[in-house]
C-alpha atoms as one frame of an Amber mdcrd trajectory, in Angstrom:
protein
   0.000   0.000   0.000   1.390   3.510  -1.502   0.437   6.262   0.668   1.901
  10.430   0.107   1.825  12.099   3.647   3.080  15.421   4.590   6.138  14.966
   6.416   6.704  16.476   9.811  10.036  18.553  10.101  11.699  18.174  13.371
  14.269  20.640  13.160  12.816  23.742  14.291  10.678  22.860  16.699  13.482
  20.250  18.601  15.503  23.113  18.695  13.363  25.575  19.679  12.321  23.094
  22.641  15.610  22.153  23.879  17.095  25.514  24.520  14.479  26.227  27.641
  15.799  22.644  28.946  18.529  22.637  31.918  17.776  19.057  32.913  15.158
  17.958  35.104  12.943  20.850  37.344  14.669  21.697  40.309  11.109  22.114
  42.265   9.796  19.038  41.594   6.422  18.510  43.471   6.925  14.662  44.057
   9.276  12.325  44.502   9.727   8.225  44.417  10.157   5.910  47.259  10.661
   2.306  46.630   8.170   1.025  48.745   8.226  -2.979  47.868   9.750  -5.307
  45.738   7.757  -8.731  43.649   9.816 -11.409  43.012   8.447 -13.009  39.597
   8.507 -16.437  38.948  10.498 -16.445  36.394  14.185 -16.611  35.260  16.379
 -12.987  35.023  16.167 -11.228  31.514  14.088  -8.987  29.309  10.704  -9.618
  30.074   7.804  -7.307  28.041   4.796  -5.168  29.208   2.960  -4.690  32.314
  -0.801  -3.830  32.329  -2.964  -3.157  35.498  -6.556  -4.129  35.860  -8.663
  -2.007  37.742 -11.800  -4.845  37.719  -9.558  -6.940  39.367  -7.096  -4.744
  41.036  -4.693  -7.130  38.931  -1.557  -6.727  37.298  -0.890  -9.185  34.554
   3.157  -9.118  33.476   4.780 -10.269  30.621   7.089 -12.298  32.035  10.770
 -13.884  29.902   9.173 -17.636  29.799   5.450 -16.807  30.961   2.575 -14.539
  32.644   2.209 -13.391  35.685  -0.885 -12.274  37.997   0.010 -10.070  40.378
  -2.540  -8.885  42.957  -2.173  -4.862  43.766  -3.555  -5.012  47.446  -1.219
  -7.289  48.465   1.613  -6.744  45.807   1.704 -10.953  45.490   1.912 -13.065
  42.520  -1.506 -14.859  42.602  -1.616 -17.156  39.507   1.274 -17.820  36.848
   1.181 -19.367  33.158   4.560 -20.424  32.552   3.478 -22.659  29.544   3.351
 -18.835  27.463   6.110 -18.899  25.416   7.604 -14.876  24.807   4.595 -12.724
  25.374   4.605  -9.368  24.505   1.927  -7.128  25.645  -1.403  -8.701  27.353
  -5.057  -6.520  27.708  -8.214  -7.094  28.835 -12.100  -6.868  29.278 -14.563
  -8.011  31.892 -14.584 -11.432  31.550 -10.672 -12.427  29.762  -7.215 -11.808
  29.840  -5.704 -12.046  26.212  -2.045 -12.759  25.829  -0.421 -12.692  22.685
   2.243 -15.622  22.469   5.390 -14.645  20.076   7.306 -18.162  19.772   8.279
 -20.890  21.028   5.851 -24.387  21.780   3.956 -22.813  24.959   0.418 -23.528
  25.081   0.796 -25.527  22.164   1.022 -23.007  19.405   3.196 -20.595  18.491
   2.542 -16.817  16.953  -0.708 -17.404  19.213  -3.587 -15.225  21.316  -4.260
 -16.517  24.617  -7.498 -16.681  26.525  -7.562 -16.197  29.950 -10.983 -16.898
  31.810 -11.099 -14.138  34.937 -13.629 -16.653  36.708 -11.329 -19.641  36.583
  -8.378 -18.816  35.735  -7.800 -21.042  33.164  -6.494 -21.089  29.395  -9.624
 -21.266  27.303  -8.335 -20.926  24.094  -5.135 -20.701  21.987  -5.722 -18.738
  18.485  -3.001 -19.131  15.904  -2.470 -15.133  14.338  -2.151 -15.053  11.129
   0.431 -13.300  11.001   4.339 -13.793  12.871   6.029 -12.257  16.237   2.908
 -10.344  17.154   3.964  -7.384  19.393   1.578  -5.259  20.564  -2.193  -5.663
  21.917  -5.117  -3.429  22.546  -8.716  -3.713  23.067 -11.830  -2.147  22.091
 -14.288  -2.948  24.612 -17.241  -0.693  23.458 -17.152  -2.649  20.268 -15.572
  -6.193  21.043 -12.895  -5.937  19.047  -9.462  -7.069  19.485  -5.953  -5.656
  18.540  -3.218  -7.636  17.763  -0.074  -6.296  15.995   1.627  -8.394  13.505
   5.467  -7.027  14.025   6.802  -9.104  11.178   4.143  -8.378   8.873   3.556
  -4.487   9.013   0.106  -4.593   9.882  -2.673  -4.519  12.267  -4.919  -7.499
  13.225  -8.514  -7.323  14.455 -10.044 -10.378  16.169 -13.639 -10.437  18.145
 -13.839 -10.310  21.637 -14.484 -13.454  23.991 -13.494 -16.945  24.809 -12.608
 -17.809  21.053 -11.265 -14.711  19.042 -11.797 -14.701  15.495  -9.945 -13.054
  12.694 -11.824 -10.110  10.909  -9.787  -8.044   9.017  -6.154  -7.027   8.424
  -5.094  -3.569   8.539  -1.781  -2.689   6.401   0.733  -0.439   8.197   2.973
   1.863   6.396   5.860   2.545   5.809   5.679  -0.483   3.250   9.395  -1.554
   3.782  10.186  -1.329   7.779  13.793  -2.017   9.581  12.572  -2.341  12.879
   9.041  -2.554  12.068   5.541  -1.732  13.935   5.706  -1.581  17.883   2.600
  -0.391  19.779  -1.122   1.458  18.893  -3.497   2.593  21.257  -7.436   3.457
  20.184  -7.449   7.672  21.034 -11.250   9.057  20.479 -12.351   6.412  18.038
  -9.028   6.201  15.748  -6.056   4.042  15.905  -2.732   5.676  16.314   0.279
   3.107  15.490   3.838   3.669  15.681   6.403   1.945  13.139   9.860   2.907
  12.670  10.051   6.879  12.649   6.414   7.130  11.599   2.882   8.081  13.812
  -0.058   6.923  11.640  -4.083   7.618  12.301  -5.853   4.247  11.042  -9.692
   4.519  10.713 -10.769   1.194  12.644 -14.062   0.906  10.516 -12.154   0.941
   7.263  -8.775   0.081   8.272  -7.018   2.860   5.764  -4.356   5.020   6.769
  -5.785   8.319   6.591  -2.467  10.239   7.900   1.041   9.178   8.498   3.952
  11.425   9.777   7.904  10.632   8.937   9.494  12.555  12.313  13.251  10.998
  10.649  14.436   9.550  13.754  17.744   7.645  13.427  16.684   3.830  14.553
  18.221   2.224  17.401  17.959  -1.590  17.900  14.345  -1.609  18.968  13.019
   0.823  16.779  12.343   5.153  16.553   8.612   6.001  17.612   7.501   3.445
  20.589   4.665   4.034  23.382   2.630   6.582  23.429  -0.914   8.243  25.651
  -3.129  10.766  25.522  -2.224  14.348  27.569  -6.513  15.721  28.568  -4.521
  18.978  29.235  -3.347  19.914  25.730  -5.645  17.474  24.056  -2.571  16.091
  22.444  -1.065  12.665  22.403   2.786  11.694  23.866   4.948   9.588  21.889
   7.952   8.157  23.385  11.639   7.566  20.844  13.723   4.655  21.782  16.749
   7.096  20.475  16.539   9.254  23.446  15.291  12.567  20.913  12.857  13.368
  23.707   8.887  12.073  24.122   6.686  14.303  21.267   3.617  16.089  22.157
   1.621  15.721  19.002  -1.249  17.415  17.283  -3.787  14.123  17.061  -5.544
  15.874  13.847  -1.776  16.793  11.822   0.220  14.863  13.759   2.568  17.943
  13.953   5.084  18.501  16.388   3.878  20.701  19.450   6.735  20.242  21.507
   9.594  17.700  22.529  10.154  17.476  26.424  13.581  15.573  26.930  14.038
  11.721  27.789  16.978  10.674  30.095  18.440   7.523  27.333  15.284   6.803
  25.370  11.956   5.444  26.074  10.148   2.084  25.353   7.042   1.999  27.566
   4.982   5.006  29.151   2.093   4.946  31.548  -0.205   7.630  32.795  -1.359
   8.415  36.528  -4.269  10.286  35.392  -6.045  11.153  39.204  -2.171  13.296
  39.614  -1.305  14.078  36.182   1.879  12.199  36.197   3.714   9.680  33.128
   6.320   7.442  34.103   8.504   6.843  30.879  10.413   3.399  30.721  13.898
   3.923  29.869  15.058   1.538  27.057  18.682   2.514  27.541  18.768   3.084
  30.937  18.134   0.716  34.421  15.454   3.334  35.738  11.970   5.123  34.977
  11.402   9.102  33.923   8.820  11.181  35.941   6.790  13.782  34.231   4.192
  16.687  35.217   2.227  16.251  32.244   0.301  19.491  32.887   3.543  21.972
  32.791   5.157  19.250  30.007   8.027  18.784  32.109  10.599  16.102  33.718
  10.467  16.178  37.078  12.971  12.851  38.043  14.770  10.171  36.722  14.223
   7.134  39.181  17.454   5.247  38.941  17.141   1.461  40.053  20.785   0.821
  40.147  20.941  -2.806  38.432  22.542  -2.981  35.233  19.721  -3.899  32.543
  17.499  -1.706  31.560  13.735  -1.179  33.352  11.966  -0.886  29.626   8.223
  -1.418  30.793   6.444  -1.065  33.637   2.549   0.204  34.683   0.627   2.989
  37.408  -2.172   1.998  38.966  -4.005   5.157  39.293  -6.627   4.110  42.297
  -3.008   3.604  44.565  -0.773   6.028  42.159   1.608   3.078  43.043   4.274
   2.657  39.836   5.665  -1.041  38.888   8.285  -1.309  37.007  10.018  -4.193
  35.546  13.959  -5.298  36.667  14.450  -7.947  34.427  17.827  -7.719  35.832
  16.468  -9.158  39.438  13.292 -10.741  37.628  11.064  -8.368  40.126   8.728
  -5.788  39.633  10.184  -2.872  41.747   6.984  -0.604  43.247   7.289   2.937
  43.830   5.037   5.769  44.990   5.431   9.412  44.533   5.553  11.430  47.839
   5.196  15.053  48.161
């Protein structure tokens, strides 16, 4: 699929954003105290995303060789499905847990969606994708539909909802040749926004055409350009975290435009938002530690160092507790902060 976009230049705007930048603010109105530490049952390494529940008051954690279920109130592993070979990035509704299984034999299939029953438990079903490695995972609850991205294909799957998801319709990604290839999307007001390489692209759900794509010309580290990203109720803009450490973009969700670059410590992977205080914790891909931002003032208000020597690329908020977890694949634990005034 051929598709002529307007290109976003970086240049001025970057600039013009970094010069007001001395590092983090020196009157930062919070700040993080490890408060407990979750051993995972699972071996040391890079494990993949975190997501938090609040039906359950669950977290559910990508772990190296499985899934974990993690229960907030008591910050305890409550149930664990080793047999998951490589998962990526699980979501949910009100009755399942879906787990997308990368490779390897796990539940018996591999490139697979998992179905987790919330009243048992239990694996219900195992879905081959259609297409290989896929990555990221989203839901649309309001409409039953089910997200599952296809990193070594370029393109967006959409499944049903429920105990047995079934393939609908494939939705083509661009740029049509990728090095890294597509990472995450997230469903903003009714349209998909996808990252892929150095590109931000608004799919139309309904229709599943690219209707906008922006080039920002990143240069690609291992794991990509453009990775997480959420949506900022303050500017009505969305945040898009680079894995090359050029600073998380506030965007324009209609142009896709630039509005301003606030700086990363060594370059982002995953990004959660506290929205009761207004505060993003940014992932570092490059770094063993989290970012803190005010997301009202568009600032960085601390880098939360953890002190091991892999890098803490995921992690989640719960937003009842304002509790952050973040991954140390290093000690195979989630590490649990809290901001304090």
């Amino acid at each position: 699929m051929k598709l002529k976009s307007k290109l976003t230049t970086l240049s001025l705007v970057v600039g013009a954003a970094f010069m007001g930048f001395g590092g983090v603010a020196s009157a930062a109105p919070y700040h993080m105290k490890l408060v407990a530490k979750i051993h995972l049952p699972t071996k040391v390494g890079h494990g993949d995303m975190v997501a938090y529940d609040p039906g359950t008051n669950y977290l559910y954690v990508s772990e190296v060789d499985g899934m974990a279920v993690v229960n907030a109130a008591t910050n305890k592993v409550v149930k664990n499905f080793p047999e998951i070979a490589a998962p990526n990035q699980p979501c949910f509704d009100k009755d399942y847990v879906y787990e997308n299984e990368a490779e390897g034999p796990g539940a018996g299939k591999k490139n697979a969606i998992v179905t987790i029953s919330k009243k048992t438990w239990k694996v219900v079903s195992v879905v081959p994708t259609k297409g290989t490695s896929p990555d990221g995972a989203f839901i649309d609850t309001a409409n039953n539909k089910l997200y599952e991205i296809s990193d070594d294909n370029n393109w967006i799957e959409e499944y049903t909802t429920g105990a047995h998801p079934k393939l609908v319709k494939v939705m083509p990604e661009v740029p049509e040749k990728t090095i890294a290839g597509p990472d995450v999307a997230a469903l903003i007001d009714g349209t998909i926004y996808a990252t892929n390489d150095a590109y931000v692209e608004k799919i139309n759900p309904n229709s599943g055409a690219v209707e906008k794509a922006a080039n920002y010309h990143l240069k690609l580290v291992k794991h990509g350009g453009t990775k997480d990203m959420f949506w900022d109720k303050y500017h009505k803009a969305i945040w898009v975290v680079t894995a090359n450490g050029a600073g998380v973009f506030v965007i324009d969700p209609k142009t896709l435009d630039v509005l301003k670059v606030v700086p990363e410590t060594k370059g982002g992977d995953a990004a959660s938002l506290d929205k009761g205080l207004g505060l993003a914790y940014v992932f570092e891909g490059g770094l063993p530690g989290f970012d803190v931002y005010d997301v009202k003032n568009e600032k960085l208000i601390d880098t939360v160092k953890t002190g091991m020597k892999k890098p803490t690329h995921s992690g989640v908020v719960d937003s009842r507790s304002h509790e952050v977890y973040a991954y140390v694949g290093g000690e195979a634990e989630l590490w649990v902060y809290k901001p304090v005034k």
